[in-house]
N, C-alpha and C positions, 0 to 999 in steps of 0.2 A: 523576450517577445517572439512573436514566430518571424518565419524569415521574410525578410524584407525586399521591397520588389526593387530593381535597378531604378536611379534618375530617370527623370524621363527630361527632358532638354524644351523648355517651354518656349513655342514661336506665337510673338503677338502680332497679329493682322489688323489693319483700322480696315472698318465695313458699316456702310452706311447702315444704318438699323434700321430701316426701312424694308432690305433686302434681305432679313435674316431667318429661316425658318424656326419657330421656336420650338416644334415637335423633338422630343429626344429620340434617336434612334442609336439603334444596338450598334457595339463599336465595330469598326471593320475586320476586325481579327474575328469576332465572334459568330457561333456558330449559325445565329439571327442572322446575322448578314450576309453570312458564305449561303446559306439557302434562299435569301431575299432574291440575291444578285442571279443564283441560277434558273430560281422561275422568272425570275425581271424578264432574263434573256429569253427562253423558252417563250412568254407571255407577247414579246416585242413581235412572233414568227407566227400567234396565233390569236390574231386578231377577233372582233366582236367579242359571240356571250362566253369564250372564253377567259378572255379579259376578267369577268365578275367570276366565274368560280374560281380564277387563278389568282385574285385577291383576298379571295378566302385562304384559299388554301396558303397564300404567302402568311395574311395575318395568324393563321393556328401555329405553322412552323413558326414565327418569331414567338409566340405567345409561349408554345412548349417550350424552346430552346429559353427564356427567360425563367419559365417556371421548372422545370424539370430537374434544375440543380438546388432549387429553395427544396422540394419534395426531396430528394436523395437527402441531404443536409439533415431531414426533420426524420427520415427512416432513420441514420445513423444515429441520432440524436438518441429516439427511442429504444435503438438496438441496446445502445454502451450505458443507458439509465435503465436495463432493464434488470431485475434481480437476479445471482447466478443461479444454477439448480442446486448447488451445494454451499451452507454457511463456509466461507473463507474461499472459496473457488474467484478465478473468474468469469466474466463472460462467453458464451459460448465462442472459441476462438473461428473453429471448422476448416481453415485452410491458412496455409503460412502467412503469417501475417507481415506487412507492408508499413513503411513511414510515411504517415500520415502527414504529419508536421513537426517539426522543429522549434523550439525556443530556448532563448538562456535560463540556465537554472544553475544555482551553487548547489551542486551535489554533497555539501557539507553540510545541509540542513534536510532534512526530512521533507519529501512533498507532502501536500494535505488535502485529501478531497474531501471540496463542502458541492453536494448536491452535482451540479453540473459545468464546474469550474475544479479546476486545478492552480493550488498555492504556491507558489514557488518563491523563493527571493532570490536577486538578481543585482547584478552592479556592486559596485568596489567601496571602498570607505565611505565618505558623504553621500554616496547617489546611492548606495545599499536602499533597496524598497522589496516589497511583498507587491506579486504581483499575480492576480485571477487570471486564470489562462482557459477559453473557451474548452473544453474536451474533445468537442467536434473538429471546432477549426481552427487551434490555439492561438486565435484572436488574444489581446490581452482586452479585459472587460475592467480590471481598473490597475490601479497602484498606488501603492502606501508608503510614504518615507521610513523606512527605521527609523526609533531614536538611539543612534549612533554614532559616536564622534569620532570612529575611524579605528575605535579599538575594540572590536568584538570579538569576546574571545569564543561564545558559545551563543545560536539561537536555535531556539525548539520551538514548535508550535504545534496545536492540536482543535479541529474541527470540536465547536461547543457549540451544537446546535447545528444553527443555520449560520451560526460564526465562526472568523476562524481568532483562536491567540495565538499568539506569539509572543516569548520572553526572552529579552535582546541580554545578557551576560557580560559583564567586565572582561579584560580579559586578566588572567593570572601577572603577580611579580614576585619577585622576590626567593628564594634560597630554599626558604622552607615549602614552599608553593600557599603559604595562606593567601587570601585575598586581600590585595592592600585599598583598593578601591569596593566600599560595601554594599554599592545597592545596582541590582539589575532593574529595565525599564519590560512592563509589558502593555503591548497595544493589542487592543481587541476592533476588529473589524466585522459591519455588517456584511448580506449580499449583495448591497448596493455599491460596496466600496467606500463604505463610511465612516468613520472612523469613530467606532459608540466608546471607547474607555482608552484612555493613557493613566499610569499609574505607576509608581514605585516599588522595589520590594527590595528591603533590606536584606544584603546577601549576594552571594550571586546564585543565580538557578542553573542548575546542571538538566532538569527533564521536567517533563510536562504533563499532564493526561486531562483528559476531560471526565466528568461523574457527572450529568445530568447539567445543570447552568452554572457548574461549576467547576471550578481549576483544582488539581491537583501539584502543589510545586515542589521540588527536591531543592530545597535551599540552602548552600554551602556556606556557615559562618565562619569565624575565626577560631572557635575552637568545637564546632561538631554540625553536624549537617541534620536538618531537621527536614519534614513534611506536615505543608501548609494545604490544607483546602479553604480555597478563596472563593466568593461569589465574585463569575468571572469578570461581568460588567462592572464592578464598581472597585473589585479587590478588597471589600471588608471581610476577614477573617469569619470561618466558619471554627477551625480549631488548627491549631497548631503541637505537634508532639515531635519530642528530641528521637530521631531514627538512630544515629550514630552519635555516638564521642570521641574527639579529638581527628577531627573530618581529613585534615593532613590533604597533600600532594592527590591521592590515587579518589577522593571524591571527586574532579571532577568527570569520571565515570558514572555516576552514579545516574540509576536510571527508575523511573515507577510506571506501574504496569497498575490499571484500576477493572476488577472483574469480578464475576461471581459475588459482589457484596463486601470487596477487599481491596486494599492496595498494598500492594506486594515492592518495597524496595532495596533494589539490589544495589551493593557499593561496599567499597572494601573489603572485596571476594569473599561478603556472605549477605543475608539478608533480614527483611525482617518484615510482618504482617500485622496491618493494622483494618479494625472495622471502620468502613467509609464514613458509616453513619454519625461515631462518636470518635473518632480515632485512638478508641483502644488498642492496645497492643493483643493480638493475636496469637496462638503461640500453640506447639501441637498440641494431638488432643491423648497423648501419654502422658503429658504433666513435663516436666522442665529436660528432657530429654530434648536434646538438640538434632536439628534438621539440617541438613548440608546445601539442599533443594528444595524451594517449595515452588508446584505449579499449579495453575488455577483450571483444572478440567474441561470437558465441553458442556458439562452440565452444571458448573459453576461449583462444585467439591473443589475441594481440596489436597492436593497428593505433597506428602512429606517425606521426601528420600534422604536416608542415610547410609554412607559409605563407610565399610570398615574395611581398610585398605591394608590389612594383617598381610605380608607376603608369601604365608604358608595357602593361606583360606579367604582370595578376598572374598569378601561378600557386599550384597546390595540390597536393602529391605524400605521400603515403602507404606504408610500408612496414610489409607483413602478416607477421608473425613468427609461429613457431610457439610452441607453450605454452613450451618447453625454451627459448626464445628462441631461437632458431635461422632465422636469415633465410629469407624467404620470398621474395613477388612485391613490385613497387615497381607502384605506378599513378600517374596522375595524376587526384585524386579526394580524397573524403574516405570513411569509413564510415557508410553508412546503416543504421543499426539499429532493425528494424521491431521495433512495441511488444508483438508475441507473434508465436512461431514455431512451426511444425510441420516445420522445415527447418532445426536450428541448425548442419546441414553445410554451408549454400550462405551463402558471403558474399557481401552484397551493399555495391556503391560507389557513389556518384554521383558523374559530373566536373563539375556545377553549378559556375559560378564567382562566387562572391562579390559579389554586385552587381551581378550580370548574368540577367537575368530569362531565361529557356527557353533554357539556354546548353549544359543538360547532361543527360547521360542516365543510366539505371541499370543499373549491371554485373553480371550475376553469375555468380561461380564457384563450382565446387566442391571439395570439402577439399584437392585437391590443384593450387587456386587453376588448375585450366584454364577459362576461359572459356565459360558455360554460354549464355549470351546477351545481346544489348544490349537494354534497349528501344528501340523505335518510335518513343516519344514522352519529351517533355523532362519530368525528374522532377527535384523535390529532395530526396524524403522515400520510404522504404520504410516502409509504415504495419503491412502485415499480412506474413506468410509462411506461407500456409496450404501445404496438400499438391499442392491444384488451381490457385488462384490466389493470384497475389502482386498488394497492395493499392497503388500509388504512389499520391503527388497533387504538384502544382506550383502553388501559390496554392491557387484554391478547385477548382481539378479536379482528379476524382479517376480513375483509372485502374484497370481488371482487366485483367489479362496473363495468360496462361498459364504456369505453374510452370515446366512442364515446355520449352515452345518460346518461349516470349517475345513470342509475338504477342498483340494488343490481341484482347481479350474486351468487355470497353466501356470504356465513358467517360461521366460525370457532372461535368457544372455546379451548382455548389453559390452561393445565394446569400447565406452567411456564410462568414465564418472561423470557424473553429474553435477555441476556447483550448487544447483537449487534444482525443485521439482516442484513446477506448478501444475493446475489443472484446471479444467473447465468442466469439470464431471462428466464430459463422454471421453476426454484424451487427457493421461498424464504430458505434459508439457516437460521434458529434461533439457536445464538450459546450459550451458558447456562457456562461461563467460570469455571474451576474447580482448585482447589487449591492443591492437593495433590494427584487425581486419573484421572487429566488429562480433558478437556474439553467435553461437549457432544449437539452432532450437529445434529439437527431434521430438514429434506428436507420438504418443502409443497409444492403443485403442488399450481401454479399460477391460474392454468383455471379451480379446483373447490374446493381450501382450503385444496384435504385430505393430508393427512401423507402419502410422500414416501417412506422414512425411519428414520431410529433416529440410533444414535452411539455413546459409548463415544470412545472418542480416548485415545492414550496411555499418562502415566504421565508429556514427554518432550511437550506433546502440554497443557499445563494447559489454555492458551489462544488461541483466531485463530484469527490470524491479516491478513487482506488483501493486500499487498504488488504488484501494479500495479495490472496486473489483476488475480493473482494466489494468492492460500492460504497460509499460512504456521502456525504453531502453533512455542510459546514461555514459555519459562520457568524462565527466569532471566538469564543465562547463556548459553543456547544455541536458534538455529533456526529448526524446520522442515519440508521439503515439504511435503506438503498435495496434496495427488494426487488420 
């Protein structure tokens, strides 16, 4: 919950109630009254028809000073609900941002934003609950018990709709790592705080995804790990198919990702694709040629990379499929997927190879995979895909190219690394995580590389995780808005 205001030490007075004014007035700390009390005084020195305009003017200043923080509250409100300029971006950030507010949160679970609350779960074995946190003023707006009996080993949960689930996990025993206890619990909650579904699921769930009103679950049994889509509210099975055999120890990794018309799950360091619709198995579009990687594009394809890791000639070759799975172009490359797009038509590749420092460059085409342009210069990473320029970098340089012809715009030397790079669409965002003095966040301007500013922030943000399209920093035990 957010932080909590000190005791206040309660003094009770007997008062004839006869004598009690029963008008509420503003508290004496606040700013209603610190301006009441200075025209009071002024008012007492200037008698008559000053008297009546100075009542006025007393009742406006209390009336702003009451309302003028409801109005701020409802701009901010607007601001952090408002869409970023780029799919995957955040919010326009514009200047260093600041700790809003504070709350408990287990950083061992995923937060989840439904609408204009933030999920978090909170509290130790029995008291463990999912709890709505205002975005604005991390108010809590309600709380939900887990059903947990103190041994959880795993909870995921994922906005479905306008709800949120969550699937509470056994936790692991025994030698071999099978599951000895076999069923995980999932609770689905309104936005009221309601509690619409409790339900069972045989197995224990490793990960979650939502597909329209319903669950996708990664379900660890005794001998292989399957993917269930459930209708979320009630849990009756849509389809269920065997993903893995003989699930062992290293599933409870296992993770699914639902996009483009597919769910993609990863587990026992390889993966595998199924269509949403029927939960066919998916599978490239060479015929039984195996994929090492598969990723789901911005325009919802399909990219199949394979690594042949020969130590004379490695090589890296890629084949871009269409949603219908319907083969496309082959490259020699992998997929570089910039972290927000204003361009989810142009894909972009990089042929970097593996261990080989400025070995490769960045490709991009358009939908109909014709060749839009190379870069110039050696890239490993596509960061941004704005509408004017596209963001590379290759270590700590960073690059602006032109969207449109592929020629260099600038270039920047950067002297850190990065943990992560986020963005708001006018400023790449590089955030440099900090272990005991708190994170620190360098803004670049997109349209010529410089430094807008740089800050660390305070201890409770040792990380900054992007959570829908707002900030927040983390520490192990609690959550902060960055605003």
């Amino acid at each position: 919950m957010g932080r909590q205001r000190p005791d206040l030490t309660m003094l009770v007075v007997d008062v004839d109630d006869g004598d009690v004014d029963r008008t509420v007035a503003p508290g004496p700390g606040s700013p209603a009254s610190r301006a009441a009390r200075t025209l009071g005084s002024w008012l007492r020195g200037h008698p008559g028809p000053g008297r009546v305009a100075g009542a006025g003017i007393v009742a406006a200043t209390v009336a702003a000073a009451l309302l003028v923080p409801g109005w701020v509250t409802s701009a901010e409100r607007r601001h952090v609900l408002t869409a970023p300029a780029l799919a995957g971006a955040v919010v326009d950030v514009g200047a260093p941002p600041r700790v809003r507010w504070t709350a408990e949160a287990d950083d061992r679970v995923r937060p989840v934003a439904v609408g204009d609350s933030l999920v978090v779960t909170a509290g130790e074995g029995d008291a463990r609950e999912l709890r709505a946190l205002d975005v604005v003023t991390g108010e809590v707006r309600w709380a939900v018990p887990l059903d947990d009996p103190g041994r959880t080993g795993l909870t995921r949960c994922a906005a479905v709709g306008a709800d949120v689930a969550c699937a509470v996990a056994p936790a692991t025993a025994g030698r071999s790592g099978v599951e000895r206890r076999t069923a995980s619990s999932v609770v689905v909650v309104d936005p009221h705080g309601t509690v619409a579904a409790r339900y069972r699921v045989a197995g224990r769930v490793a990960d979650v995804a939502a597909t329209g009103p319903d669950l996708l679950l990664v379900v660890v049994g005794v001998d292989r790990l399957s993917l269930d889509r459930v209708d979320a509210r009630s849990g009756v099975p849509r389809w269920r198919v065997p993903a893995f055999a003989r699930s062992g120890r290293a599933s409870g990794a296992a993770s699914v990702q639902a996009a483009g018309g597919v769910a993609i799950v990863r587990g026992l360091g390889t993966q595998r694709v199924f269509d949403l619709t029927t939960g066919a198995r998916v599978g490239p579009p060479e015929g039984p040629r195996r994929a090492d990687v598969v990723r789901v594009l911005d325009d919802g394809s399909l990219a199949w990379t394979s690594y042949d890791m020969r130590p004379t000639a490695p090589a890296v070759s890629t084949v871009l499929a269409e949603p219908g799975g319907r083969r496309g172009l082959t490259v020699l490359g992998t997929p570089a997927l910039p972290v927000a797009t204003a361009r989810p038509e142009v894909t972009f590749v990089t042929t970097r190879v593996l261990g080989v420092p400025l070995s490769g460059q960045v490709l991009a085409f358009d939908r109909s995979r014709r060749l839009l342009w190379r870069s110039p210069v050696s890239a490993s990473e596509v960061l941004l895909a704005g509408r004017d320029v596209v963001v590379v970098r290759d270590g700590w340089t960073y690059v602006g190219i032109e969207a449109g012809t592929g020629r260099v715009r600038w270039a920047q030397d950067v002297d850190h690394a990065a943990d992560r790079v986020l963005t708001d669409g006018q400023d790449l965002l590089l955030v440099e995580d900090g272990s005991r003095w708190g994170a620190v966040v360098t803004a670049m301007r997109t349209d010529d590389g410089r430094q807008r500013w740089s800050t660390r922030l305070p201890p409770e943000a040792e990380r900054v995780v992007q959570v829908g399209s707002l900030l927040y920093g983390v520490d192990g035990t609690t959550i902060s808005a960055l605003r």
